[in-house]
KOLKE-83658 format. One line per field, with one value per residue (C-alpha): x, y, z; residue in three letters. Coordinates in steps of 0.5 Angstrom, whole numbers, plus 500, padded with zeros to 3 digits. Each point is the difference from the previous one (the first is absolute). Layout:
<pts>
u	c(X ...)
v	c(Y ...)
w	c(Z ...)
code	c(ala ...)
</pts>
This chain:
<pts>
u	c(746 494 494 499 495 501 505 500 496 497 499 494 495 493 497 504 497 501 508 501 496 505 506 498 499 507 504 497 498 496 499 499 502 498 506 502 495 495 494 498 492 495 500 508 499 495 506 502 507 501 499 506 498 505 499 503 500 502 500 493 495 501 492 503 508 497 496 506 506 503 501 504 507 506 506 507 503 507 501 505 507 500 507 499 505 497 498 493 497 493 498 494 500 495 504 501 495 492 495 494 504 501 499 504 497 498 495 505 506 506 505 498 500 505 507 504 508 506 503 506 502 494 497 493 498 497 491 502 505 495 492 495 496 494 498 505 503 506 504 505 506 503 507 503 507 502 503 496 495 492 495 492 499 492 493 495 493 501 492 502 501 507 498 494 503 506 493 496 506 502 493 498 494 498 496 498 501 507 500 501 504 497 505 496 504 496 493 495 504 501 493 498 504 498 493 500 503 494 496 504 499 492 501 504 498 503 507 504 507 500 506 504 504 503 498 501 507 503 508 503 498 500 499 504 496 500 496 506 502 506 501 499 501 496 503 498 496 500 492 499 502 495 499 496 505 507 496 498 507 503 495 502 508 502 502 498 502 503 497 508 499 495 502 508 504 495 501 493 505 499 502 507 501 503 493 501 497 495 497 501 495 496 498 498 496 496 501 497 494 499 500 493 497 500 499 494 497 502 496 494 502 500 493 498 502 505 507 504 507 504 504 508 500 496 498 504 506 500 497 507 499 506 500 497 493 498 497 495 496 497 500 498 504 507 500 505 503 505 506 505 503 501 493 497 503 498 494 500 505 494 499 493 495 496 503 504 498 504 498 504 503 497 494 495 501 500 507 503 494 500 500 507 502 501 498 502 507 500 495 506 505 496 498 507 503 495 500 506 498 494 503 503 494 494 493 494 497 501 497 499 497 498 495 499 497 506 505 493 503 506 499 507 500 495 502 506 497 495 507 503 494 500 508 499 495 505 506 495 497 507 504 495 501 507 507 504 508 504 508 501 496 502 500 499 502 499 497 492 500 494 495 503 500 500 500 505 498 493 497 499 502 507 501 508 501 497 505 506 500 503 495 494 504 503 492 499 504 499 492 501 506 501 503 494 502 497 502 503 501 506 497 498 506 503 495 499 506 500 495 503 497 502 506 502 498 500 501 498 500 502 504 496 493 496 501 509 499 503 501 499 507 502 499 506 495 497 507 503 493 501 507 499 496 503 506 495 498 496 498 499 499 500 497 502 502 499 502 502 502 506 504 506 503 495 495 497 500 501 505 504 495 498 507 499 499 498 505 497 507 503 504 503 507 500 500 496 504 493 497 500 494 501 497 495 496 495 496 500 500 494 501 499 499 504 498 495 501 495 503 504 506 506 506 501 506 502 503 505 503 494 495 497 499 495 499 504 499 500 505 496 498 492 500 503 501 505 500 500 501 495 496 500 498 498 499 496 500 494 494 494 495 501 500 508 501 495 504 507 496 498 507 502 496 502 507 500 496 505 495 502 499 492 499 500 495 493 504 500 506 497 499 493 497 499 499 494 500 495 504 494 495 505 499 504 500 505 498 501 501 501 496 504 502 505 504 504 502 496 503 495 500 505 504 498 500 496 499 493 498 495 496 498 498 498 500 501 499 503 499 505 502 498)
v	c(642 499 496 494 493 492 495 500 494 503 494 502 496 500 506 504 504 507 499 496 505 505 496 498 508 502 493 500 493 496 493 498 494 495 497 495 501 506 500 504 502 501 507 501 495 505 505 502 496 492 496 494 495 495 493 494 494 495 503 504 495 496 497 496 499 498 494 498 500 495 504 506 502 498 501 495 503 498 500 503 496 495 497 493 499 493 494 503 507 502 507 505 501 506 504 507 499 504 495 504 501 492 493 494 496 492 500 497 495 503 495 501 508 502 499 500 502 499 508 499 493 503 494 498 495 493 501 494 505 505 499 505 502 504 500 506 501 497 497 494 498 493 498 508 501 504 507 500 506 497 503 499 502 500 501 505 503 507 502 508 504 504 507 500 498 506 504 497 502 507 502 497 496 496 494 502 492 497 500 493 499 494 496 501 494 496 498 503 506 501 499 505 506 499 500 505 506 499 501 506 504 499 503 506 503 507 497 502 497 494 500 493 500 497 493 493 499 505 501 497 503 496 502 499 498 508 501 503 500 494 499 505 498 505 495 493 494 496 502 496 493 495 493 500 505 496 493 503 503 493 497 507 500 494 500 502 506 498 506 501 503 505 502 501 499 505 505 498 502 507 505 499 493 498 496 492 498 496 507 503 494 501 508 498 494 505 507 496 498 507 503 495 500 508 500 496 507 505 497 500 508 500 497 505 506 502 501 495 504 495 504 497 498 496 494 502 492 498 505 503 506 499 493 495 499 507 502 494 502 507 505 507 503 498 506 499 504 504 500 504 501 492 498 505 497 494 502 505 495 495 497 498 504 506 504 500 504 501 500 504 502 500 495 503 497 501 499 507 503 501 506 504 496 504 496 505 497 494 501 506 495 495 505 503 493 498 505 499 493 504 503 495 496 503 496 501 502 501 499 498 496 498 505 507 501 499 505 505 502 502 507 501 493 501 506 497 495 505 503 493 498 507 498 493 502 504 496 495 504 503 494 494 496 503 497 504 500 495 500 493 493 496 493 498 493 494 494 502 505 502 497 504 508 505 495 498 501 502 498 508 499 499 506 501 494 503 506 497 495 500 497 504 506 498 499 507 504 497 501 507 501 501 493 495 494 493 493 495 492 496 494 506 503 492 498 507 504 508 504 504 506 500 505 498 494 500 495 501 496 497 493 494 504 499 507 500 492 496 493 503 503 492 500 501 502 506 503 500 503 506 500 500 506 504 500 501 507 498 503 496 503 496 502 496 493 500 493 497 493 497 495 500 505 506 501 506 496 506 503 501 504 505 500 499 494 499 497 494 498 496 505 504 498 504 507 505 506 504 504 508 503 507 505 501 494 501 495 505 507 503 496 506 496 493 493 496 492 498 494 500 494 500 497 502 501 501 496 504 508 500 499 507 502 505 499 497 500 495 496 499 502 501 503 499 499 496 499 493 500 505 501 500 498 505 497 503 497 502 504 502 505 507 506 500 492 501 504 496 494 504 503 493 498 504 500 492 501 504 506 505 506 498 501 507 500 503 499 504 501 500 492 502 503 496 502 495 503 497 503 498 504 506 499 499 500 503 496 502 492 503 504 506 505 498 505 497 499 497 498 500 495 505 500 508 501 504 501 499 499 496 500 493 495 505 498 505 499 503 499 499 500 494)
w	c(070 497 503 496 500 499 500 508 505 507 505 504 505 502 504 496 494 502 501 494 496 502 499 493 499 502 499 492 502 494 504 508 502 506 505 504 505 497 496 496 501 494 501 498 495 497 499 493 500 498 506 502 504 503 499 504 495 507 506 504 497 507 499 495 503 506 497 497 504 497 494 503 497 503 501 502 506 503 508 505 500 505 503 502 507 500 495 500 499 500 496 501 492 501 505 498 496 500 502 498 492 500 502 498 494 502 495 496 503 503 499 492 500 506 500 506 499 502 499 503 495 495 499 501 505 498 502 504 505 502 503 501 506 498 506 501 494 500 496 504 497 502 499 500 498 507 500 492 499 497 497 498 493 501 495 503 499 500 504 499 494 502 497 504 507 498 500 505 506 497 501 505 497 506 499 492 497 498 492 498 494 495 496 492 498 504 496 504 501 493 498 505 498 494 502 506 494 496 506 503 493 499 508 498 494 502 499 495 501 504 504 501 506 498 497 503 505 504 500 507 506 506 508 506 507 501 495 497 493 500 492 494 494 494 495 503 498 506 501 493 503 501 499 494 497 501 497 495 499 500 495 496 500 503 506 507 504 506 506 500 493 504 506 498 507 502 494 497 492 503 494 502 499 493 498 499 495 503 503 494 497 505 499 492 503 505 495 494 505 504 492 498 506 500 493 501 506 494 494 506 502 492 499 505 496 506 500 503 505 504 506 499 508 505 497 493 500 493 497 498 495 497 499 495 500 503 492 501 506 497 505 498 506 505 507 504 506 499 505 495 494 498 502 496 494 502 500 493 496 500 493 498 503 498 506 507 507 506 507 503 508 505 501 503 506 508 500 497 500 508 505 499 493 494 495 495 501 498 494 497 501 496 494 498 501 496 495 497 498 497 495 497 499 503 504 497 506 508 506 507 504 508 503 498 507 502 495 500 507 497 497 499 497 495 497 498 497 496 498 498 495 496 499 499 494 497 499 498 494 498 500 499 494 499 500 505 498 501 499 501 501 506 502 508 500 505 501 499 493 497 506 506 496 504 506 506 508 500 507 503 507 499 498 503 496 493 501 501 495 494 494 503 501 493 496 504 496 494 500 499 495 494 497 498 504 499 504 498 502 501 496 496 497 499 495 497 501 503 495 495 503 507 501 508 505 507 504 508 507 505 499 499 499 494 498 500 497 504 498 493 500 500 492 496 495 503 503 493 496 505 499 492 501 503 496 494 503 504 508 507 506 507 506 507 498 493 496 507 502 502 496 495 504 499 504 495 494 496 504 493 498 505 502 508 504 507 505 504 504 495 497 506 499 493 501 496 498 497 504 498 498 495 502 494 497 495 505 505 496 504 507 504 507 503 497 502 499 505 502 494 500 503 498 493 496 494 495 496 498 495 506 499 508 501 508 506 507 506 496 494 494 499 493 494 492 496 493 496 493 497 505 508 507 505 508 505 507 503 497 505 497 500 495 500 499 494 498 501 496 494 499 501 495 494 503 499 493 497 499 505 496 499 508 499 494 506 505 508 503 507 501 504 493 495 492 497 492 494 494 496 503 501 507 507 507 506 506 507 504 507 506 498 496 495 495 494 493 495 494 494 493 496 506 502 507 506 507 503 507 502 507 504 495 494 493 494 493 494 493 495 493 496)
code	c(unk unk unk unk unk unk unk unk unk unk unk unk unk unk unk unk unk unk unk unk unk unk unk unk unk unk unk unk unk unk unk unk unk unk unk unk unk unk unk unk unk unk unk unk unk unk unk unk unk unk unk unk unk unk unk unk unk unk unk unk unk unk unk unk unk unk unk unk unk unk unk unk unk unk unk unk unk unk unk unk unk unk unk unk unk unk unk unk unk unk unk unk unk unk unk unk unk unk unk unk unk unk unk unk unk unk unk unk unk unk unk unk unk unk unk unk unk unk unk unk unk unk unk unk unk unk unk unk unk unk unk unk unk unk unk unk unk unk unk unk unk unk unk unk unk unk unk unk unk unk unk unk unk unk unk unk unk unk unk unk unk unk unk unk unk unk unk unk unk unk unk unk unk unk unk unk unk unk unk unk unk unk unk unk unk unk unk unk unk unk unk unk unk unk unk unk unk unk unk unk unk unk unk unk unk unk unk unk unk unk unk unk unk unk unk unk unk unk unk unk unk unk unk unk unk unk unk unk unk unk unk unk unk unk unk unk unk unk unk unk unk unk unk unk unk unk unk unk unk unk unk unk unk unk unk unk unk unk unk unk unk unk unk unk unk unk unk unk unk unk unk unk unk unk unk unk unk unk unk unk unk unk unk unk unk unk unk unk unk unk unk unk unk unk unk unk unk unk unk unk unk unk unk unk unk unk unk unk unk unk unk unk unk unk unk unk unk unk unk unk unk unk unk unk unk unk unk unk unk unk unk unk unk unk unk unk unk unk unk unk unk unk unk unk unk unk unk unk unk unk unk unk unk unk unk unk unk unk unk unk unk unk unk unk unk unk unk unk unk unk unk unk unk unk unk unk unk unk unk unk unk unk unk unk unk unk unk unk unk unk unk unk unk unk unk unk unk unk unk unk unk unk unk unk unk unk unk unk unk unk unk unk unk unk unk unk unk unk unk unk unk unk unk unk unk unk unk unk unk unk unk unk unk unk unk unk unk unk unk unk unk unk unk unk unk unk unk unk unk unk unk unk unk unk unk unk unk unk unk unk unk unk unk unk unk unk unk unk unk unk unk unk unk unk unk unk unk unk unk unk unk unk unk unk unk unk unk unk unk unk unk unk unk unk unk unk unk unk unk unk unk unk unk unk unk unk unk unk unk unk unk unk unk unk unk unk unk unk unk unk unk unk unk unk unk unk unk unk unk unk unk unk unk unk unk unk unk unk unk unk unk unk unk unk unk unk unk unk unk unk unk unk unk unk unk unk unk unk unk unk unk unk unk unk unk unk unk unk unk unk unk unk unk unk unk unk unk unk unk unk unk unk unk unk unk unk unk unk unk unk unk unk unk unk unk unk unk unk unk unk unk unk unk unk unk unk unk unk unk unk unk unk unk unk unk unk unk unk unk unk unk unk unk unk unk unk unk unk unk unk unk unk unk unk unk unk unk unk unk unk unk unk unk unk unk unk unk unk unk unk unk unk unk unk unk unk unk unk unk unk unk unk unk unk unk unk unk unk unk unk unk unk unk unk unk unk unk unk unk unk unk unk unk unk unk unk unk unk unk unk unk unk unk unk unk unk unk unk unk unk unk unk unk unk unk unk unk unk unk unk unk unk unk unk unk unk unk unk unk unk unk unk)
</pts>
C-alpha cells in the first residue's frame, strides 16, 4: 500500500517535538491536537499541520466558578430506598453519593424543590410530613407509614466536572484543581462564557479549529462514595436542571415539573424508558436553549476566522445531532469516539456540517497502555468493527487522542497504526461521495425515531451488556449492511404513516423499553397500520420482545403477524402442537456454527401450521417466519453482535421484504466477509471482518461468482463493469 498524507489527527503534549515530528511523518498526520491533560508548547504549534485546541465552555475556569458557587450545574438526585419500621424514619439523602462530585442546594427552599415520597403507595408527602436537618443532611419524616419505603428526591450543586474526575483518578492527578462546572443559564456565567472566548482566541491565534468538548451540560454521570461510577447515562439530561431552569419552564409551557418527573423512581428516563411527556417537553426546553447559546460561541469562533468542531461526548446534552435545532448552531465539524460500527455511523451520518471525524480506540492512556498489555488488540478489534460501517458512509477524517508519550512506547502499536491511516485514506478516496448498494431500505421502529440514529446502550464499561443485547447487537449489523436504513417514531408513523420507500421495519427490545414501545402497543391505532401494512407487502422484523404489552389476551400485540407468541403462564393448559424445525431454511443457509441468542426468549410458541419455524431448542422457538397476507413476519429471539448474526439479520431482512434474490447481488458467502459494491464508480470491495484468514464465495452484480481468500482483516478491490 502506498504511502499517503492528511484526513488523519495526531494528539501530542508539550516536550514532545521530535516524536510528534515522526508520527506525523509515518502516520500521515495533517493536524495535532491537545488532550484532557496535555498542552501543546509553541514549538509543536509550530509544525506544518493545523492545530485543534480543546475548549471547555463550563468547566477549567475555577477562578470564575469559584467566585460563583451559587451559579454551578445542578443535578436532582434520588436517595437510597428507606423502609419505616416505625412512624418516623430519618434518611441520610447523600449516602452512596461523592462528596467531593456534590453537595446539597439549600440556597434554594427545600420544601418548594425537594420532594419526598411515599415509593411504596407512590405518592408524595405533604412538605408539612417531613423536616430537614442540615446539620446532617437528612431529611426526617413524621407520621410514616410503618413497613413503607421512602425516598429523598433532592436538588444538588455538582462542585467537579464528571469527565475530569474520571481523568483525574485514572492518571493519578493528585492535587491538580477539581474543575468546577458553572451553569450559563445563569447571568454571570452566561456573560462570561461569552467574554472568556473572545479572550482565549486573542490568546491562541495558533489555533485553527477550536474544539468544544463539548458546550455546556454533561450527560448524567454521577459518583458512589467510593469514588466509583454509580449512574451513567450517555443520553441523560439530569446535569441540565436547575431552578432557573424549571421557573422558566413553567413561565414557558404552563405547568411545573415536579422532581418526580426527573429523577423517575430512580430510572432518571434513561433511554429504556418510554419518554413522558413532560420530559419530552423538558429535552426541547433544554435543546433549543443548548442550540442559542452554542450558536452564539460559534459566530464568536467564526468572527475570528477559526472553524468551530464540537466532540459528540462529555458535555454534549442537548445538542442532539439528529434532533431539531442542531443546523441553528453552525458548527464546521462533529468527532466523536468511535466504538464500532453503529457509533461511526452516529458520527459519519451527521447532517449539516462540512465534515466529521472519528476518534478512534484505544485512548491513550496508562489503563491499556501499560507494561505487559498489548494495545494492538483493542485498536484491530475497534478497526475492523468499525470498518464495515465506513464503508457505508465514511468519516472524513480519524484520529486518536490521550498522550502519545504513552502509545510512542509501543512500537508494535504504532506500526499498526501507520498501516491503518494508508488504508483509511484509501477506502476514503475510492468511496467518498459514493452511494454504496442497497438492496432494500429498512426502518428501525421505537419510541425515539430519528433523534436516537445509530444509538442504544452507549456507556463503554458495561461491554458484556452491549454484547448480549439485542437492539446494540441489532444497530451493529445494520451499519455496515447493505440496506439504507433510517429511523422511525411511534408518533411518526401515526401522524405520517410508513414512508413509500421503506421495504421492511424492525422492531427490537425488551418489553416495556422505549425501544420495543411499551405502552405504545396500547393504541389500537398503532397495532392495525402495521397489521394494514404487512399485509400490503410489507416486512417486519422483531427482535427480543417486539410490540410487547399484555392486554387482550395477546401479550405480542402483533403475535397474528410474526405468527408466534410468548407464554406467560396463562395459556399452559392449551397445548402447542407446533414444534419441528426443517432442516433447511432460507434463514439459515449458510449457518455454519450453533445459534447464539444471547439471552434470547424463552417460552415462545408458535401460532399455527404456517408459523414457518426455523430453529427450536430448550422447549421454544427462537427463529421464525410467518406470511400475513402479501407480506410477512420474521421473529428473532435474540441478537447479540456477531459476523454469523449479522448475517442472520440480513437474511431476515430480504426474506421479510420479499427480496430474497436481490441478497446475493455483491454478496460473501462466508458471514465473515462481506461485499461493499459502488456500481456507479465500477468499483467494489471484498472485506475480510475477522483476525484470520478467510476462504469464500463472492457473488458479483451479474450474479458471476469466484473464490478469493483473504488474510486477517484484508480488503481487496475490484473493478467492475459499469
Amino acid at each position: 500500500m502506498a504511502k499517503t498524507k492528511g484526513r488523519v489527527t495526531l494528539p501530542s503534549e508539550a516536550g514532545f517535538i521530535e516524536e510528534t515530528k515522526e508520527m506525523l511523518a509515518r502516520w500521515g498526520a495533517d493536524a495535532l491536537r491537545d488532550s484532557d491533560g496535555t498542552k501543546l508548547d509553541p514549538e509543536i504549534k509550530k509544525l506544518d499541520a493545523r492545530i485543534y485546541t480543546t475548549y471547555f465552555a463550563a468547566r477549567g475556569h475555577n477562578e470564575f466558578a469559584e467566585q460563583h458557587m451559587e451559579e454551578c450545574q445542578q443535578l436532582y438526585l434520588m436517595s437510597r430506598r428507606c423502609t419505616a419500621a416505625d412512624t418516623e424514619v430519618r434518611i441520610s439523602f447523600l449516602e452512596g453519593y461523592y462528596r467531593e462530585q456534590v453537595v446539597p442546594d439549600y440556597v434554594h427552599d427545600p420544601k418548594e424543590w425537594w420532594e419526598v415520597m411515599d415509593r411504596t403507595a407512590g405518592q408524595p408527602l405533604s412538605a408539612d410530613d417531613w423536616e430537614l436537618d442540615q446539620e446532617n443532611d437528612q431529611v426526617r419524616i413524621r407520621r410514616a407509614e410503618p413497613f413503607h419505603e421512602y425516598t429523598v428526591s433532592f436538588l444538588v450543586y455538582a462542585i467537579w466536572d464528571p469527565t475530569q474526575m474520571y481523568n483525574h483518578i485514572t492518571n493519578n492527578w493528585g492535587d491538580r484543581p477539581h474543575e468546577i462546572p458553572f451553569d450559563v443559564r445563569q447571568p454571570a456565567s452566561g456573560r462570561f462564557a461569552k467574554d472568556c472566548l473572545v479572550q482565549w482566541l486573542k490568546d491562541n491565534p495558533d489555533t485553527d479549529v477550536v474544539r468544544f468538548t463539548t458546550f455546556f451540560y454533561h450527560f448524567t454521570l454521577v459518583f458512589n462514595q467510593e469514588a466509583k461510577e454509580k449512574f451513567v447515562d450517555w443520553f441523560g439530561y439530569g446535569g441540565t436542571v436547575s431552578v432557573k431552569a424549571l421557573r422558566e419552564f413553567e413561565a414557558e409551557y404552563g405547568y411545573r415539573l415536579r422532581p418526580e418527573d426527573l429523577v423517575d423512581n430512580g430510572y432518571y428516563n434513561t433511554p429504556f424508558r418510554v419518554p413522558t411527556k413532560a420530559y419530552l417537553d423538558y429535552m426541547d426546553f433544554i435543546q433549543r436553549f443548548v442550540a442559542k447559546k452554542a450558536a452564539e460561541l460559534v459566530a464568536l469562533v467564526h468572527e475570528a476566522g477559526r472553524e468551530a468542531m464540537m466532540f459528540l461526548g462529555d458535555n454534549w446534552i442537548g445538542t442532539e445531532p439528529y434532533g431539531s435545532y442542531f443546523a441553528d448552531i453552525g458548527l464546521d465539524a462533529v468527532v466523536g469516539s468511535v466504538g464500532g460500527g453503529a457509533t461511526l455511523r452516529l458520527i459519519s451520518d451527521i447532517p449539516g456540517v462540512k465534515y466529521t471525524e472519528g476518534r478512534f480506540l484505544p485512548y491513550f492512556f496508562p489503563d491499556t497502555f501499560y507494561e505487559g498489555n498489548d494495545p494492538c488488540i483493542e485498536a484491530r478489534e475497534n478497526w475492523l468493527s468499525a470498518r464495515r460501517a465506513l464503508m457505508r458512509k465514511p468519516l472524513d477524517r480519524i484520529g486518536y487522542g490521550g498522550y502519545l508519550s504513552l502509545a510512542y512506547r509501543f512500537p508494535e502499536f504504532t506500526d499498526y497504526i501507520e498501516k491503518l491511516t494508508d488504508e483509511f485514506r484509501e477506502i476514503y478516496d475510492r468511496i467518498h461521495g459514493r452511494k454504496p448498494y442497497c438492496g432494500l431500505k429498512a426502518a428501525v421502529l421505537n419510541c425515539w425515531g430519528k433523534l436516537r440514529s445509530w444509538q442504544a446502550y452507549m456507556v463503554a464499561h458495561a461491554l458484556w451488556y452491549r454484547q448480549t443485547y439485542s437492539y446494540f447487537g441489532m444497530l451493529e449489523a445494520l451499519s455496515g449492511m447493505n440496506v439504507d436504513v433510517c429511523f422511525l417514531s411511534f408518533d411518526e408513523v401515526l401522524q405520517s404513516g410508513i414512508p413509500a420507500d421503506v421495504d421492511v421495519i424492525i422492531n427490537a427490545g425488551d418489553a416495556g423499553t422505549a425501544y420495543s414501545g411499551g405502552s405504545r402497543w396500547e393504541d389500537v391505532r398503532l397495532v392495525s397500520l402495521l397489521r394494514s401494512w404487512v399485509f400490503q407487502g410489507g416486512g417486519l422484523v422483531g427482535i427480543g420482545e417486539p410490540s410487547a404489552v399484555h392486554q387482550n389476551g395477546r401479550f405480542f400485540q402483533l403475535a397474528d403477524v410474526f405468527g408466534v407468541e410468548k407464554e406467560l403462564g396463562f395459556t399452559l393448559s392449551t397445548d402447542k402442537y407446533f414444534t419441528e424445525a426443517p432442516e433447511r431454511h432460507y434463514l439459515t443457509e449458510d449457518r455454519t456454527e450453533a445459534f447464539d441468542f444471547g439471552e434470547s426468549m424463552k417460552n415462545i410458541y408458535a401460532l399455527g401450521a404456517d408459523t414457518e419455524i426455523a430453529e427450536y431448542s430448550d422447549g421454544g422457538i427462537h427463529l421464525a417466519a410467518h406470511p400475513y397476507g402479501k407480506g410477512k413476519g420474521v421473529y428473532i429471539a435474540g441478537l447479540p453482535h456477531s459476523s454469523a448474526n449479522t448475517r442472520l439479520l440480513q437474511r431476515a431482512l430480504y426474506y421479510a421484504a420479499g427480496k430474497e434474490e436481490k441478497l446475493y447481488r455483491w454478496f460473501a458467502d462466508n458471514p465473515e466477509c462481506e461485499v461493499h459494491a459502488y456500481p456507479e464508480a465500477g468499483l467494489w470491495a471484498v472485506l475480510n471482518n475477522s483476525g484470520s484468514g478467510q476462504s469464500t464465495t463472492v457473488y458479483d452484480g451479474d450474479g458471476k461468482t469466484k473464490e478469493v481468500f483473504l488474510e486477517a482483516g484484508a480488503i481487496r478491490w475490484e473493478s467492475a463493469v459499469r
